[in-house]
MITORNU-164737 format. One line per field, with one value per atom (N, C-alpha, C): residue number from 1; residue in one letter; x, y, z. Coordinates in steps of 0.2 Angstrom, whole numbers. Last residue first. Layout:
<tifis>
n: c(NUM  ...)
res: c(a  ...)
east: c(X  ...)
north: c(Y  ...)
up: c(Z  ...)
</tifis>
This chain:
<tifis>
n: c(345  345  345  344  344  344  343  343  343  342  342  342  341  341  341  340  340  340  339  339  339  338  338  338  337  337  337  336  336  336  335  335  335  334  334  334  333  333  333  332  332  332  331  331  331  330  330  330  329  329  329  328  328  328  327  327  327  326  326  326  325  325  325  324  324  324  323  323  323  322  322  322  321  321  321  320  320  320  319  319  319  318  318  318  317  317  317  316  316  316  315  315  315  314  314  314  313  313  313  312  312  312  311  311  311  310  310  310  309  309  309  308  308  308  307  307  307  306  306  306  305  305  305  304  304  304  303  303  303  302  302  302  301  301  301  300  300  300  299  299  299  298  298  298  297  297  297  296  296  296  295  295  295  294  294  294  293  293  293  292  292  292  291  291  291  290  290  290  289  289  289  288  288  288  287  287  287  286  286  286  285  285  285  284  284  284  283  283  283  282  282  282  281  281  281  280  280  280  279  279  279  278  278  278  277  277  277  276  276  276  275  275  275  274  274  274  273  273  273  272  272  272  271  271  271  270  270  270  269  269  269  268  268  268  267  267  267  266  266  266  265  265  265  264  264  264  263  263  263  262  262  262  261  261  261  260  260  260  259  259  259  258  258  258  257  257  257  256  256  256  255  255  255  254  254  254  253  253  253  252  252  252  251  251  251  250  250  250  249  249  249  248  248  248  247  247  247  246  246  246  245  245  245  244  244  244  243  243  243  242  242  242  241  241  241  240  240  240  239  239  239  238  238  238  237  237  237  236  236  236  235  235  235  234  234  234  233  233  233  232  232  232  231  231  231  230  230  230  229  229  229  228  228  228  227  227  227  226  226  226  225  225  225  224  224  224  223  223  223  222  222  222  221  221  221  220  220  220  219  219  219  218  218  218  217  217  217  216  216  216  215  215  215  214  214  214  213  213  213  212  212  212  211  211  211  210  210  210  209  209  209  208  208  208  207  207  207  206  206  206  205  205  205  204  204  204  203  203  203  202  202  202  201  201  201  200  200  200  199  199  199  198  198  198  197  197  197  196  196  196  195  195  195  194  194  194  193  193  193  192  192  192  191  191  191  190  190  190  189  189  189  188  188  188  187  187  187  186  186  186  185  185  185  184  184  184  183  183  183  182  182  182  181  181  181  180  180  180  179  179  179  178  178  178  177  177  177  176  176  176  175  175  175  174  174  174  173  173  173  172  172  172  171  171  171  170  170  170  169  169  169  168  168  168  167  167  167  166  166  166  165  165  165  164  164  164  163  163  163  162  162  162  161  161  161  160  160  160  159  159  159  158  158  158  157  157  157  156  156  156  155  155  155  154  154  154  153  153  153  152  152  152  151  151  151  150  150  150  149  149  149  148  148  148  147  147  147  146  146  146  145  145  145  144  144  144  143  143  143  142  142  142  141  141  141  140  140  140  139  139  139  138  138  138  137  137  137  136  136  136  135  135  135  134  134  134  133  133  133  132  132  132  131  131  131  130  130  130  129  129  129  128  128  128  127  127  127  126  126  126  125  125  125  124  124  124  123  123  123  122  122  122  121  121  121  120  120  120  119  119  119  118  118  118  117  117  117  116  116  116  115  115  115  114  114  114  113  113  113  112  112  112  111  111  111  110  110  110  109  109  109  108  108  108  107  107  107  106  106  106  105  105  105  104  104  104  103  103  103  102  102  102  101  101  101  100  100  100  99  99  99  98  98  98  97  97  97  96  96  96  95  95  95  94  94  94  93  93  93  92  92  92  91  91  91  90  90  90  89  89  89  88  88  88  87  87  87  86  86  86  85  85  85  84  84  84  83  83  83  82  82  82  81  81  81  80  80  80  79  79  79  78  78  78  77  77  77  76  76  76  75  75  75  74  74  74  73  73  73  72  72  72  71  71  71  70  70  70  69  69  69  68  68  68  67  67  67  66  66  66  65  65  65  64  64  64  63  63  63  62  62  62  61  61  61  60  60  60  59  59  59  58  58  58  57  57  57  56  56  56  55  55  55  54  54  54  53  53  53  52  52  52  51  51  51  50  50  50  49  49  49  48  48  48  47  47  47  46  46  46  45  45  45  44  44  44  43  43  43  42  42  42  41  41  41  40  40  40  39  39  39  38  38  38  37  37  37  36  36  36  35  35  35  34  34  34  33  33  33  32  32  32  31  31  31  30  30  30  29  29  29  28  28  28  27  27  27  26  26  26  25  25  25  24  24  24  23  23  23  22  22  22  21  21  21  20  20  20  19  19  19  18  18  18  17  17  17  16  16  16  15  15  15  14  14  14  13  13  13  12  12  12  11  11  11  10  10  10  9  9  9  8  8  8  7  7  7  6  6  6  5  5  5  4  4  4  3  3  3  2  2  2  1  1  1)
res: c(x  x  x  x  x  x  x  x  x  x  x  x  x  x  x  x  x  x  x  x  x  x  x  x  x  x  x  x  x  x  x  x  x  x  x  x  x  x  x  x  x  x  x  x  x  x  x  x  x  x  x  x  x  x  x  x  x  x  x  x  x  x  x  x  x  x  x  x  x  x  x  x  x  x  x  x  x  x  x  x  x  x  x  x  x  x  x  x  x  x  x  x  x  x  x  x  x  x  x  x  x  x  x  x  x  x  x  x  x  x  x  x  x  x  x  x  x  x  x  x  x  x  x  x  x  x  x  x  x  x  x  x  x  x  x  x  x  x  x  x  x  x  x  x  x  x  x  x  x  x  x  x  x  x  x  x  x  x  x  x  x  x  x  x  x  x  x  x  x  x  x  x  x  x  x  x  x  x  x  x  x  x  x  x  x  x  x  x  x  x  x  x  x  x  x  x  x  x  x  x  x  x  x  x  x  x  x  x  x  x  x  x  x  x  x  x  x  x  x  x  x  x  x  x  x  x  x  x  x  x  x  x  x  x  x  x  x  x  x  x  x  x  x  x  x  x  x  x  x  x  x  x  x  x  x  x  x  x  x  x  x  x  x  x  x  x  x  x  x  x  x  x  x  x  x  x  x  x  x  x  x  x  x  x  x  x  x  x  x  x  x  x  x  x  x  x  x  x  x  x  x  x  x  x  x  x  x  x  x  x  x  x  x  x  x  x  x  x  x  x  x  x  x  x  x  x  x  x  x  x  x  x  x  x  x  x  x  x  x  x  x  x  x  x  x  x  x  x  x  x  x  x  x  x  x  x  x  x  x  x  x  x  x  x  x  x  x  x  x  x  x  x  x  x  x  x  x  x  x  x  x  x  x  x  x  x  x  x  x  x  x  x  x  x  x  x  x  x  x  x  x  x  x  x  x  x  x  x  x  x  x  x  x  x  x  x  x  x  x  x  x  x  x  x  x  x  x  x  x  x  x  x  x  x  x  x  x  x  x  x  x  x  x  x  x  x  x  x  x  x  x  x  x  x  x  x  x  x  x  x  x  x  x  x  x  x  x  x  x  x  x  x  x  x  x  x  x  x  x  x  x  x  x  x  x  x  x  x  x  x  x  x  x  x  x  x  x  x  x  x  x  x  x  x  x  x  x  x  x  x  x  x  x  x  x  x  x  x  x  x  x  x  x  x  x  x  x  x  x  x  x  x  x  x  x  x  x  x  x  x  x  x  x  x  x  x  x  x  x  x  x  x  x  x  x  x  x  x  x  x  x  x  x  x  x  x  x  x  x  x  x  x  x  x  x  x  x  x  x  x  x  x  x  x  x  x  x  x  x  x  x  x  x  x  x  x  x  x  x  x  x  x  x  x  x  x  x  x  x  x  x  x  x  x  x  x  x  x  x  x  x  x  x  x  x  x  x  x  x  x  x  x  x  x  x  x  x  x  x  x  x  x  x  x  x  x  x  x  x  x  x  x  x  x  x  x  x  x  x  x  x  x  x  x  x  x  x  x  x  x  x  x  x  x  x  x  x  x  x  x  x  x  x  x  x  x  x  x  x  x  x  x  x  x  x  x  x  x  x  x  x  x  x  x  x  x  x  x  x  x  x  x  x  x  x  x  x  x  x  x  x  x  x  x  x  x  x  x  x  x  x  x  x  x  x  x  x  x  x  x  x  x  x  x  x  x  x  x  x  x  x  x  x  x  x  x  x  x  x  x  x  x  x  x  x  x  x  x  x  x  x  x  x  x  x  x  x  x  x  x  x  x  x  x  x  x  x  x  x  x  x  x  x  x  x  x  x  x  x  x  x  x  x  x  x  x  x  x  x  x  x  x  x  x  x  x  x  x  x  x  x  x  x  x  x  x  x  x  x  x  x  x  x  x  x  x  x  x  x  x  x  x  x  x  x  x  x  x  x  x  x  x  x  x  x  x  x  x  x  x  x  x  x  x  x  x  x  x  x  x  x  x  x  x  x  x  x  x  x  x  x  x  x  x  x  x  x  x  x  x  x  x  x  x  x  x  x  x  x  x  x  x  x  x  x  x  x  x  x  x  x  x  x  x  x  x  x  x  x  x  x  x  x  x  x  x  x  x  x  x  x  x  x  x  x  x  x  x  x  x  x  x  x  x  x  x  x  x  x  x  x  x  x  x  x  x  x  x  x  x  x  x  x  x  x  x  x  x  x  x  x  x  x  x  x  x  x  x  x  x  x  x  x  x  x  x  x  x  x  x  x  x  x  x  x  x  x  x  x  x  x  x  x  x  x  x  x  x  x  x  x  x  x  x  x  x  x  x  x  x  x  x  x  x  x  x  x  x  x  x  x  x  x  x  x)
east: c(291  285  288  290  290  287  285  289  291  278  283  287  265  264  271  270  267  267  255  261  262  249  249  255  240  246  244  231  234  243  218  223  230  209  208  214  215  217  215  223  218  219  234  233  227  232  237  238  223  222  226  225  219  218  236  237  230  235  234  237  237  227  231  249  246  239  252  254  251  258  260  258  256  254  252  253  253  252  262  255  260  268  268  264  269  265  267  277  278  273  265  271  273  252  252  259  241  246  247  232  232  238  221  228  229  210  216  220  192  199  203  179  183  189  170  170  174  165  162  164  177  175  169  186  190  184  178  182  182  176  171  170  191  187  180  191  195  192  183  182  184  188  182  181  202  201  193  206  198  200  224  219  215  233  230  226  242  242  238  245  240  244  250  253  248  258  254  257  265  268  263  250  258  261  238  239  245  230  237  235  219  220  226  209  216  216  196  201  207  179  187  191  165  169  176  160  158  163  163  165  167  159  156  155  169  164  157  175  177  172  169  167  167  180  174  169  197  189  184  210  204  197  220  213  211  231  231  224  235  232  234  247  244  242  253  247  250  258  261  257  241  250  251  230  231  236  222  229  229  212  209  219  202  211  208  190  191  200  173  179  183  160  164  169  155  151  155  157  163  160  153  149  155  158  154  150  167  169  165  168  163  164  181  174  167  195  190  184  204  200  197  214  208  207  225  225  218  236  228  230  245  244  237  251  247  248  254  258  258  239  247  250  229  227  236  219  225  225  206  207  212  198  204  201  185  186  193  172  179  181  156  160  167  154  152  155  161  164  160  154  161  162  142  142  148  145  145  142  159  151  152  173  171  165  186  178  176  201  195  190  202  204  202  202  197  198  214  207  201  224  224  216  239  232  231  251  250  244  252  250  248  255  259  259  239  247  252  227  229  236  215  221  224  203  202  210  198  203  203  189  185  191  183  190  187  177  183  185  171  167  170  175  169  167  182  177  170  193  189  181  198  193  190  203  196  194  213  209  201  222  220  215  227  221  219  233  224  223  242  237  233  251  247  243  252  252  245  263  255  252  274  269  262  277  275  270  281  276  274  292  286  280  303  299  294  304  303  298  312  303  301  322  317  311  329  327  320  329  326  324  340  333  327  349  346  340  355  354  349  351  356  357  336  340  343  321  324  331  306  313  315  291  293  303  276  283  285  266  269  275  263  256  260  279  272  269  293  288  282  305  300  296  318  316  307  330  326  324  340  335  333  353  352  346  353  353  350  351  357  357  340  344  345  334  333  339  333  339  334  324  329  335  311  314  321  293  301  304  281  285  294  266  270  274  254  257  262  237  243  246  228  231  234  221  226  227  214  211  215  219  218  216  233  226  226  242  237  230  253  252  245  255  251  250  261  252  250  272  269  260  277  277  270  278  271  271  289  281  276  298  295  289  298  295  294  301  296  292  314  310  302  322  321  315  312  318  318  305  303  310  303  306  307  292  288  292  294  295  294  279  283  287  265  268  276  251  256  261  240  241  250  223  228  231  212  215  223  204  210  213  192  193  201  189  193  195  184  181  182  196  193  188  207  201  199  219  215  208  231  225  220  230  227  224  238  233  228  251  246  242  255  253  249  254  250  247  267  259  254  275  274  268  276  275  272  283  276  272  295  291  283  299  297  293  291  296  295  285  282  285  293  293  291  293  297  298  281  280  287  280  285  283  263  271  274  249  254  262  237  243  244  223  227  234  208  214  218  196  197  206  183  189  195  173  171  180  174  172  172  180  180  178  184  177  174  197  195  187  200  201  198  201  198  198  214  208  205  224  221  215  223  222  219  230  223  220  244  239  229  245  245  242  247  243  242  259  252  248  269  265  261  264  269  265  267  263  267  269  272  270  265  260  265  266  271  268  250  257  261  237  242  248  223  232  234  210  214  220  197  202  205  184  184  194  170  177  180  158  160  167  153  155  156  162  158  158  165  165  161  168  161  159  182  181  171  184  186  182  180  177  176  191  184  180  202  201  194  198  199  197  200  196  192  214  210  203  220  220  217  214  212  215  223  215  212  235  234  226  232  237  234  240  233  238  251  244  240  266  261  255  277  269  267  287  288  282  284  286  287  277  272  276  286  282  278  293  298  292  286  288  292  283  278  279  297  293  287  299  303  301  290  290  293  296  290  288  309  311  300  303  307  308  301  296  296  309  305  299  317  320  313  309  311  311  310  302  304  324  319  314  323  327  324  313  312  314  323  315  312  331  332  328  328  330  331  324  316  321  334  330  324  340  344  339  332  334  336  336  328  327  348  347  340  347  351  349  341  338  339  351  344  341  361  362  354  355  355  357  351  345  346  364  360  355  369  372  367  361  360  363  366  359  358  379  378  368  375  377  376  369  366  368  381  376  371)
north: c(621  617  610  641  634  628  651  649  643  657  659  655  648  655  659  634  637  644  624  627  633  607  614  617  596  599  606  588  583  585  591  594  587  585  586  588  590  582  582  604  602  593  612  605  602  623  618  612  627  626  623  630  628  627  639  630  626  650  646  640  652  651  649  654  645  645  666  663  655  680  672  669  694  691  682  693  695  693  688  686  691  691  696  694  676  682  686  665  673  677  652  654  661  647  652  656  634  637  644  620  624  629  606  609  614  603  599  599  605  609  604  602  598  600  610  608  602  610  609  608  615  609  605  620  615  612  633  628  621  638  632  628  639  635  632  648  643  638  659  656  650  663  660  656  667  661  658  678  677  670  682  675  677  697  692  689  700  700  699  697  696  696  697  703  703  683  687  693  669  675  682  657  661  666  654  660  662  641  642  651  627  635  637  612  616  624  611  604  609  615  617  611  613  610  612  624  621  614  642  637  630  650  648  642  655  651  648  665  658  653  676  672  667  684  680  676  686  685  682  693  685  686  705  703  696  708  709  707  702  701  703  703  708  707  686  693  698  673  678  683  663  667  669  659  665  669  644  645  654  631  639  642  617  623  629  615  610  614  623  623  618  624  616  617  638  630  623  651  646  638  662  658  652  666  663  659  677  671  669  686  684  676  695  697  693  687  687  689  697  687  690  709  707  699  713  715  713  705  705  709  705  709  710  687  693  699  673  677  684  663  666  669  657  667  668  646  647  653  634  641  643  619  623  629  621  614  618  628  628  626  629  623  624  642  639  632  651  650  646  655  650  648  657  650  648  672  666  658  678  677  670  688  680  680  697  695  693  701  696  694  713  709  703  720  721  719  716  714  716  713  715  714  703  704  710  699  704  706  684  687  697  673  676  681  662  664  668  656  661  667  645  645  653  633  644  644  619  622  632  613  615  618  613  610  616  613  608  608  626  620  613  639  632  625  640  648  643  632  632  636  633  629  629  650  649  640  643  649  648  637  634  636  648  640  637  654  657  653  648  647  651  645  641  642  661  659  650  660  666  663  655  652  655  662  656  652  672  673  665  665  669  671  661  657  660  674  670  663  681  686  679  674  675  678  676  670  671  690  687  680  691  694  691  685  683  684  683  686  684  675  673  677  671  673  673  669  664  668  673  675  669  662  669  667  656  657  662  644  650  653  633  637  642  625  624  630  637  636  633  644  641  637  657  648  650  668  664  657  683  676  672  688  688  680  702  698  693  715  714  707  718  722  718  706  712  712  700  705  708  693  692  694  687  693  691  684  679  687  681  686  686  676  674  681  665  673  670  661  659  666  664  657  657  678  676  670  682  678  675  685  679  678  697  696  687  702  703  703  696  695  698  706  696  694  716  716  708  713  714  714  708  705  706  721  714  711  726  730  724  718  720  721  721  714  713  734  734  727  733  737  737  727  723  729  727  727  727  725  724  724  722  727  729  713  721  726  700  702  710  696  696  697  697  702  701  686  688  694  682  689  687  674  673  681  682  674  674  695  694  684  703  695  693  720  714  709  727  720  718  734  728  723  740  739  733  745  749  746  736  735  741  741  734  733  752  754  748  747  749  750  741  734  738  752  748  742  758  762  755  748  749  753  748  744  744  762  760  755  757  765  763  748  746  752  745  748  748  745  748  751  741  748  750  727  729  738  714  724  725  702  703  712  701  700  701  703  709  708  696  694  700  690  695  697  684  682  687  689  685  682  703  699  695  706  702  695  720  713  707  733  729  724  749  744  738  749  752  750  747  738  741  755  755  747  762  766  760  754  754  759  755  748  750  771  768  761  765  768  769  759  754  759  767  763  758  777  777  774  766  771  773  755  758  761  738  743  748  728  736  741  716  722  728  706  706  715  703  699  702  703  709  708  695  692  699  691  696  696  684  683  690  690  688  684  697  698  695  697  691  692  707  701  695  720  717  710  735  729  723  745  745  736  744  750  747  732  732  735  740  734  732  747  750  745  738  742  746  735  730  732  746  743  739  746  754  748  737  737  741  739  733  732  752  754  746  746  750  753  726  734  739  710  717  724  704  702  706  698  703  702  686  687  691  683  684  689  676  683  686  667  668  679  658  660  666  657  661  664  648  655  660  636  641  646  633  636  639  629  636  637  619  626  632  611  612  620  609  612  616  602  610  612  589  595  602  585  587  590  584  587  590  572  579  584  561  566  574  559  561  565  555  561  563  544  550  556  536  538  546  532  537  540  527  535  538  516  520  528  510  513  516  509  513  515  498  505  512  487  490  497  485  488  489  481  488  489  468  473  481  460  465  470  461  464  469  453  460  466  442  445  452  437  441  443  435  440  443  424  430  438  416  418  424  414  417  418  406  414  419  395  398  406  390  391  396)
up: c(1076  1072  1078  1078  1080  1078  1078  1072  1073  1091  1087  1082  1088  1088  1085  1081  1085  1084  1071  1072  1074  1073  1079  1076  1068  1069  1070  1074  1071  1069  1085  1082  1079  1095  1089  1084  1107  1108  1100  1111  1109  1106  1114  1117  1118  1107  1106  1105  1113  1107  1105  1126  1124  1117  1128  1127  1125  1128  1119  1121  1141  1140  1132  1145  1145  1143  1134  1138  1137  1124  1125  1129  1121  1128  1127  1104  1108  1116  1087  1092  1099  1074  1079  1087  1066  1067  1073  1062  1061  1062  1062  1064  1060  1060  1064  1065  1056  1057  1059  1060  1061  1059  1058  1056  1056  1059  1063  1062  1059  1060  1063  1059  1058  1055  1076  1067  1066  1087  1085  1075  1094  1097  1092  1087  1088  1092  1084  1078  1080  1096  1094  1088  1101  1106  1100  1094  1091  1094  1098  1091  1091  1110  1110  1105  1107  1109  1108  1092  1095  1099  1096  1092  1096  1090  1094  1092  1078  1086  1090  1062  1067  1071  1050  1054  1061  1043  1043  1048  1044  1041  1038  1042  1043  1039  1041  1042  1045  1036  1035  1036  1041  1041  1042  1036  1036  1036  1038  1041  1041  1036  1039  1040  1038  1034  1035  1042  1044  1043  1042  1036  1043  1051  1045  1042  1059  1064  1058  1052  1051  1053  1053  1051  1047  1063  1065  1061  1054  1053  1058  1063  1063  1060  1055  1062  1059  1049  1054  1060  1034  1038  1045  1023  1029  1031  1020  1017  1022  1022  1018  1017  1019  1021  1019  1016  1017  1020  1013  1016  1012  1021  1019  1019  1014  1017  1015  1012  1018  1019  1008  1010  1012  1005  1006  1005  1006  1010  1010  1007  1005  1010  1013  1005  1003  1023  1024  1018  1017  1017  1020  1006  1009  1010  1009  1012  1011  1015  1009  1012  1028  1028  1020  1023  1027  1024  1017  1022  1029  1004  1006  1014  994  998  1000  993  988  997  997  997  992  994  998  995  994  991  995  991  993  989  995  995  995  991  991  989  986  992  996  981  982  987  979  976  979  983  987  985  974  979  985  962  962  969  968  964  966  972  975  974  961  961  969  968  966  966  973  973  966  975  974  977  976  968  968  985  982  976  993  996  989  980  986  986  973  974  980  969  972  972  965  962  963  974  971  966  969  974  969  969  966  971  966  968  965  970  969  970  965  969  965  959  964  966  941  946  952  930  928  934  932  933  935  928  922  925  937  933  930  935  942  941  922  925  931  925  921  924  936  938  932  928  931  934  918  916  921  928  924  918  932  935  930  920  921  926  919  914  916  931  930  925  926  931  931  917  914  922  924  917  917  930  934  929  922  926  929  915  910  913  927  920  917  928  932  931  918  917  924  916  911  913  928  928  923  922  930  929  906  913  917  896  899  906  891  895  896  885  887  887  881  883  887  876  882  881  876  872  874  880  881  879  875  880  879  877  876  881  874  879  876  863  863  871  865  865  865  864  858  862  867  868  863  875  867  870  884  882  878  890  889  886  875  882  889  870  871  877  851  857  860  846  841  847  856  850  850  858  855  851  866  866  864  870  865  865  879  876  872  883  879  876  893  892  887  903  896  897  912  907  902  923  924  919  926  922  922  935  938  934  929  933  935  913  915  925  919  917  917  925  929  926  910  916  919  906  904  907  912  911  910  909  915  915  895  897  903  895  892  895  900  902  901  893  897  900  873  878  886  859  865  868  845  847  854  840  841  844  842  839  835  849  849  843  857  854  854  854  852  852  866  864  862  870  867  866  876  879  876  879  878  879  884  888  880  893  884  889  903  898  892  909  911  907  903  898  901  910  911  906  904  910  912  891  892  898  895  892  894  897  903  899  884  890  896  876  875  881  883  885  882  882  885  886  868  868  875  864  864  865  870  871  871  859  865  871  845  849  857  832  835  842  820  821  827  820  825  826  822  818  824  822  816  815  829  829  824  835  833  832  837  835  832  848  846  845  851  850  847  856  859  860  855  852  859  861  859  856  867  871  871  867  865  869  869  871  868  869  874  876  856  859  866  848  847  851  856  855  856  851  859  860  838  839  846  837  836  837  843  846  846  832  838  843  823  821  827  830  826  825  830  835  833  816  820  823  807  810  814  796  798  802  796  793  793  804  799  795  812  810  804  815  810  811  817  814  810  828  823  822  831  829  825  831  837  840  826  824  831  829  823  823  834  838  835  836  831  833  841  844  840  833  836  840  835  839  839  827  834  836  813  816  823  813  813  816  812  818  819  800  806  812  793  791  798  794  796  797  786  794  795  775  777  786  771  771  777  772  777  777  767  765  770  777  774  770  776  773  772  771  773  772  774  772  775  783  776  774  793  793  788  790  794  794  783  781  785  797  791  787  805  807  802  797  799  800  797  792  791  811  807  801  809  815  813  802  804  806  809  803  800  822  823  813  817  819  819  811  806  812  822  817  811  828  832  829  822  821  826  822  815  819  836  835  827  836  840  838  827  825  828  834  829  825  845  849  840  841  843  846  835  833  833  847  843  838  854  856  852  844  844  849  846  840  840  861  860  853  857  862  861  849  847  850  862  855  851  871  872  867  861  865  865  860  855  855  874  871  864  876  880  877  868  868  870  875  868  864  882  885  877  879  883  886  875  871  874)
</tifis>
């Protein structure tokens, strides 16, 4: 009796599985049929005629701070008409969200003057940018590639085509809709934009307050890419700037009041800031794989006697005249990890 309970336990059990996997897969299907009628209508539908983009673009060019959203989706727009947009986006301030998908005349030629152009317009604050469907090919996605990397204000792109050169893409991304690739190269544009992607949401909260870590890795920065009000940086508890082209310590790193990592790998760094002897509050210092030759000891000595430093790093750097004075810091009794000068842990 007693087994055959067991049996119809596990019976139900598995038909109240089968019916939370078929519900799941329903709500799956009526999402995606959802989505593809948004995106059919959304290509179908012309919406301005070419006085009503002229119009827009007037709008733009005097900066109108009402106009803040613009959907030129499906319009036909061409090199002509995308050239005048970058004109009139050159002192733009105000617009925020910007859809240029289903124009395939625009092409990837000018797809790319458009993406330099963009960075040459430090005060368009850009959050959103549709260009997909505009014709785009492997050269062009490069190109944007590299412009999203060094813009922290975009949080949501979108660049879905039908073909680009050599390969045939199509997916969806939450936040971010990007190529998806059967070649190397494409799948490696596709994870790298999306990472860029999530740190400039990560980067605006820190901007707003949301979050005390300054993160910004792998971004090919260099020393004069980041300066920071010193609001922001008297709150940043995390500091992590790895693997950018920085050649100096942050210039004003004495405004970093409640620092507790400071991680700086991977850069050019060739000299020790003296005014590490600032950041009072120190517990983590990553400066591997830099281009330093020799350690201020005076310094270390009043990190290590006087702060809250107990994690040190140092491997790959070029250090110079090795000897038993950096046992003074090794063999610091404070020190919780020591990594050594030559690559050794």
């Amino acid at each position: 009796m007693e087994l055959r309970n067991l049996n119809d336990n596990d019976e139900a059990l598995n038909e109240i599985k089968t019916n939370e996997n078929n519900k799941k897969n329903n709500s799956n299907k009526i999402q995606k049929n959802e989505k593809r009628q948004r995106r059919d209508s959304k290509k179908k539908k012309n919406k301005f005629i070419a006085s009503e983009v002229h119009e827009f673009l007037k709008r733009i060019e005097i900066n109108d701070n009402k106009l803040t959203k613009l959907d030129l989706s499906n319009n036909d727009l061409t090199v002509i008409t995308t050239t005048e947009l970058l004109k009139a986006l050159s002192s733009n301030t105000h617009l925020k969200k910007l859809d240029i998908s289903y124009n395939p005349r625009i092409g990837s030629i000018a797809m790319i003057q458009f993406i330099n152009a963009l960075s040459n317009y430090p005060k368009l604050h850009l959050k959103f940018l549709d260009l997909s469907y505009t014709g785009n090919d492997e050269q062009s996605i490069n190109t944007i590639h590299d412009w999203i990397q060094n813009n922290l204000k975009l949080h949501h792109f979108h660049i879905r085509e039908h073909k680009v050169v050599p390969a045939k893409l199509d997916i969806g991304i939450p936040g971010l809709h990007l190529l998806k690739a059967r070649s190397p190269v494409s799948k490696q544009i596709e994870k790298q934009i999306r990472f860029f992607i999530k740190q400039n949401v990560a980067f605006q909260k820190f901007r707003h307050g949301a979050s005390n870590e300054l993160i910004l890795t792998s971004r090919q920065l260099k020393d004069e890419q980041i300066e920071f009000r010193d609001e922001y940086l008297a709150r940043a508890t995390i500091v992590n700037f790895e693997n950018n082209l920085l050649s100096h310590f942050p210039s004003k790193l004495d405004k970093f009041l409640s620092i507790t990592q400071l991680n700086l790998s991977n850069n050019n760094i060739t000299v020790i800031s003296d005014h590490l002897r600032y950041l009072k509050t120190l517990g983590l210092l990553n400066l591997s794989n830099n281009q330093i030759t020799e350690i201020p000891l005076d310094l270390f000595k009043e990190l290590l006697t006087h702060r809250q430093l107990t994690n040190i790093y140092f491997s790959g750097n070029p250090i110079r005249n090795l000897n038993s004075q950096y046992q003074i810091i090794e063999n610091s009794s404070q020190l919780n990890e020591f990594n050594k000068f030559l690559g050794n842990e």
